[in-house]
N, C-alpha and C positions, 0 to 999 in steps of 0.2 A: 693649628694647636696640636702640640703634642702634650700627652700628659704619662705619669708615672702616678700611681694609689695605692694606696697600703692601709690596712684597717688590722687590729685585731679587737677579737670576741675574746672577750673578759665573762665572770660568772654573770652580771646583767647589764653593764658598762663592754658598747663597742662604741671603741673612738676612732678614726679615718682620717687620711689626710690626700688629698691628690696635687701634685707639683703640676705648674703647666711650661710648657715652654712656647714663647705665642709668636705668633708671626703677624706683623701690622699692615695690612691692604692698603686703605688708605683713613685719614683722620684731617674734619676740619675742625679746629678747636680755636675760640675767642680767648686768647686769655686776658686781654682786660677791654673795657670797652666803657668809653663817657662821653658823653654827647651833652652840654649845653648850650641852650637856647635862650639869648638875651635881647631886650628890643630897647635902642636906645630912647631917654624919653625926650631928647629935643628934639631930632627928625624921624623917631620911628625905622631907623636901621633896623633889617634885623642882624642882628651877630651870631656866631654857632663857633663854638670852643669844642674841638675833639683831641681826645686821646683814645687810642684802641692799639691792639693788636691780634692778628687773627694767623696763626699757624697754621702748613697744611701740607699736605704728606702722600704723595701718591695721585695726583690729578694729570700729571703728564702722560698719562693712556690716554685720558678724555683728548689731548691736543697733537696725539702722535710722537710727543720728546720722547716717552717710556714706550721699549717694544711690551708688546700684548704679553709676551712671555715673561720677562720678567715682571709684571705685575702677578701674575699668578701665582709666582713662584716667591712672593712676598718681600723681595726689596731689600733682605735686610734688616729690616725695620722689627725688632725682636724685642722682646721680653720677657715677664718671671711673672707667673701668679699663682698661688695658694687657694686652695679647698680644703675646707673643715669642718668634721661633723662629728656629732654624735647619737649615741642612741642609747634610751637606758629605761630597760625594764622594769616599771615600779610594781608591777603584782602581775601576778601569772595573765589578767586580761587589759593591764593597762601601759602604753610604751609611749615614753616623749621621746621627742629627736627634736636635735637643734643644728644649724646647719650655719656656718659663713663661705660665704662663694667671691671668687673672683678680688683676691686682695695681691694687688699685685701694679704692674706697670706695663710700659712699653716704650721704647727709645726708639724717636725718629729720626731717623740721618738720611735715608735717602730720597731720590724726589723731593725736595723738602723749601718750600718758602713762606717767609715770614712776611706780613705785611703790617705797616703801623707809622702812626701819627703823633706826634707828642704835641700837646696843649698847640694846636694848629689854628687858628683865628680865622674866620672867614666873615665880612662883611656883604649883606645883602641890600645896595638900597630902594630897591624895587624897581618897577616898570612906569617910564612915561605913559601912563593911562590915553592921552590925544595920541599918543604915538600908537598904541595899541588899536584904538579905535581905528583909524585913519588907516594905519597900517603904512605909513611913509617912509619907517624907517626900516620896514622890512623886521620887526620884533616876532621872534619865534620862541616859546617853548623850549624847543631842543637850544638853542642857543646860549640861553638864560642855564638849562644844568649844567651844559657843555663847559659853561666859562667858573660856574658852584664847585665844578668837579677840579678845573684845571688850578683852584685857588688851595684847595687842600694840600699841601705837600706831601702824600705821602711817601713813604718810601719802603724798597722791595729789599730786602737783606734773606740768606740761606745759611740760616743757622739751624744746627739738630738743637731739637727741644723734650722733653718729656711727659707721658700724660699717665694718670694714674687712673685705672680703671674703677667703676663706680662699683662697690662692694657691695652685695645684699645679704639679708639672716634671711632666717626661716626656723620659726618653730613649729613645732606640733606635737598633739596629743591622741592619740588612736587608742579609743576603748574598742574591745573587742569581744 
């Protein structure tokens, strides 16, 4: 983050503003996400309907694809945000100040993948119970999510995205 700030002192009115200029590391952000869960009522299927997508921005240091340097050196991946405040003296021992922080963005382009699902249907009809017991057919666990996972379609697309930093106030009151 770079920033620039500028304020001026007025007779009891000082208003400030600081520019940032941001540099984005890394972001994993959901942006949309549904999961239903339905259970048919003649055999007791269970059904699961997803939609999601989940963005993500800088994780190729974790796997080696991004060298260590260019992660540090931020990618790329930049933005604008605003700081705003003020202060204003209402009597010689009493001062409000009000403050908004961090309104602003950031554009992901590099490192950058998208993951997601559109209304993806997956049917569950359960486990041969004697077969479990017995264990004949060789019925594992891992097998059963292995095959949960391989019925989702999802799909891996690299598109840049954009994320909007979460803004905060602040007020206060200092008697003095």
């Amino acid at each position: 983050e770079y920033a620039v700030s500028a304020g001026y002192k007025m007779d009891r009115l000082t208003p400030a503003v600081r520019v940032k200029f941001l540099s984005g590391m890394l972001n994993i952000w959901t942006e949309k996400s549904n999961l239903a869960l339905s259970t048919d009522p003649d055999d007791y299927d269970l059904q699961a309907r997803s939609t999601a997508r989940v963005n993500t921005a800088g994780l190729g240091v974790f796997d080696g694809t991004v060298p260590v340097g260019d992660y540090f050196l931020g990618m790329s991946n930049t933005g604008l945000a605003a700081d705003f405040g003020v202060t204003y003296k209402i009597t010689s021992r009493l001062l409000f100040s009000g403050s908004l922080l961090d309104i602003g963005y950031i554009n992901w382009k590099n490192d950058v993948k998208n993951y997601y699902t559109e209304n993806d249907t997956v049917s569950f009809t359960g486990l041969n119970i004697n077969a479990v017991a017995s264990n004949t057919e060789g019925v594992s666990f891992d097998a059963v999510v292995d095959s949960l996972k391989s019925d989702f379609s999802g799909k891996t697309v690299y598109e840049a995205y954009t994320t909007m930093l979460t803004p905060k106030a602040y007020l206060s009151i200092l008697y003095n």
